[in-house]
C-alpha positions as CSV (number, residue, x, y, z in Angstrom):
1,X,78.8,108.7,-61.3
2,X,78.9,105.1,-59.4
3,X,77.0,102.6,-61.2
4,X,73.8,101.3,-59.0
5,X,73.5,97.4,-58.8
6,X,70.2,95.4,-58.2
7,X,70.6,91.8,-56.9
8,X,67.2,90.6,-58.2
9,X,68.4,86.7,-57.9
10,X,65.7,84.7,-56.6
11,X,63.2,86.9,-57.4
12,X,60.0,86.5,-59.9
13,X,58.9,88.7,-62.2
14,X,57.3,91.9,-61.6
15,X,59.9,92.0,-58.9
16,X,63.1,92.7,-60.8
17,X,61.7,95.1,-63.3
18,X,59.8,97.1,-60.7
19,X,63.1,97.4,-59.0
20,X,65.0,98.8,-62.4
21,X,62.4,100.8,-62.7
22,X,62.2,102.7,-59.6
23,X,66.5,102.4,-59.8
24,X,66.7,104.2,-63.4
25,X,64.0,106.7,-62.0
26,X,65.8,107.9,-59.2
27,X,69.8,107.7,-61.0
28,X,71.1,110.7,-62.5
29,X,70.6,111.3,-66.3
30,X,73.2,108.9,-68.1
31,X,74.2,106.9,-65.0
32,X,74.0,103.3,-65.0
33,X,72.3,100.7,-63.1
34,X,73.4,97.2,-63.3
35,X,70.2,94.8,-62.7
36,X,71.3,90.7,-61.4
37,X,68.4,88.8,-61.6
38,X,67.8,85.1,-62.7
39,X,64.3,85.1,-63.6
40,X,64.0,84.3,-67.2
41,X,61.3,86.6,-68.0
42,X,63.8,89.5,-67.6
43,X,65.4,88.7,-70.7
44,X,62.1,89.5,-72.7
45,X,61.0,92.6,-69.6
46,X,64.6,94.3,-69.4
47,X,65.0,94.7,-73.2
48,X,61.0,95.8,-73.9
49,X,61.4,98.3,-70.7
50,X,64.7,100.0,-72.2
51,X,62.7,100.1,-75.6
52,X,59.5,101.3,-74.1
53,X,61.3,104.2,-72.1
54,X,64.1,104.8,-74.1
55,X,66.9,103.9,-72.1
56,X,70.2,102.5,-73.6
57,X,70.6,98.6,-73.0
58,X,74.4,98.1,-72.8
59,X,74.6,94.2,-71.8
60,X,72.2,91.4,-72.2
61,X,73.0,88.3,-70.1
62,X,75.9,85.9,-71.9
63,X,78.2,82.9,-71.0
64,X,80.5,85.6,-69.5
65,X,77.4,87.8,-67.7
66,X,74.4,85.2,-67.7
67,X,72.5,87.1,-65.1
68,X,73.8,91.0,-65.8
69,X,72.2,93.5,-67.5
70,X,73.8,97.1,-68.0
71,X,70.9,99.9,-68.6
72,X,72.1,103.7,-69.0
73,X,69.1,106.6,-68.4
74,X,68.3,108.5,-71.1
75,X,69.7,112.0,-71.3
């Protein structure tokens, strides 16, 4: 399964979380989608989403990622 990536950069929230939202619904059960965004609301959106819907959040944003998350589908 190829991983799907989202460039989100430049956009304002709801814009990169409906985006990962329509992504994760549309990927295969336990494939991954990689969301790029620099709005600083999707650090607080991404994680509550994968919470909320029970999806796996492998990467938050970091010196090494700052605008990367990593979200697997539930099973």
């Amino acid at each position: 399964m190829d991983t799907i990536t989202l460039d989100c950069r430049g956009m304002k929230c709801p814009e990169p979380l409906t985006m990962l939202r329509n992504a994760v619904r549309k990927a295969n059960s336990g494939q991954i989608v990689e969301l790029l965004s620099d709005d600083p609301v999707s650090e607080r959106d991404v994680p509550a989403f994968c919470k909320f819907m029970k999806h796996e959040l492998l990467r938050m944003p970091t010196k090494e990622h700052p605008y990367s998350f990593l979200v697997k589908k539930k099973e």
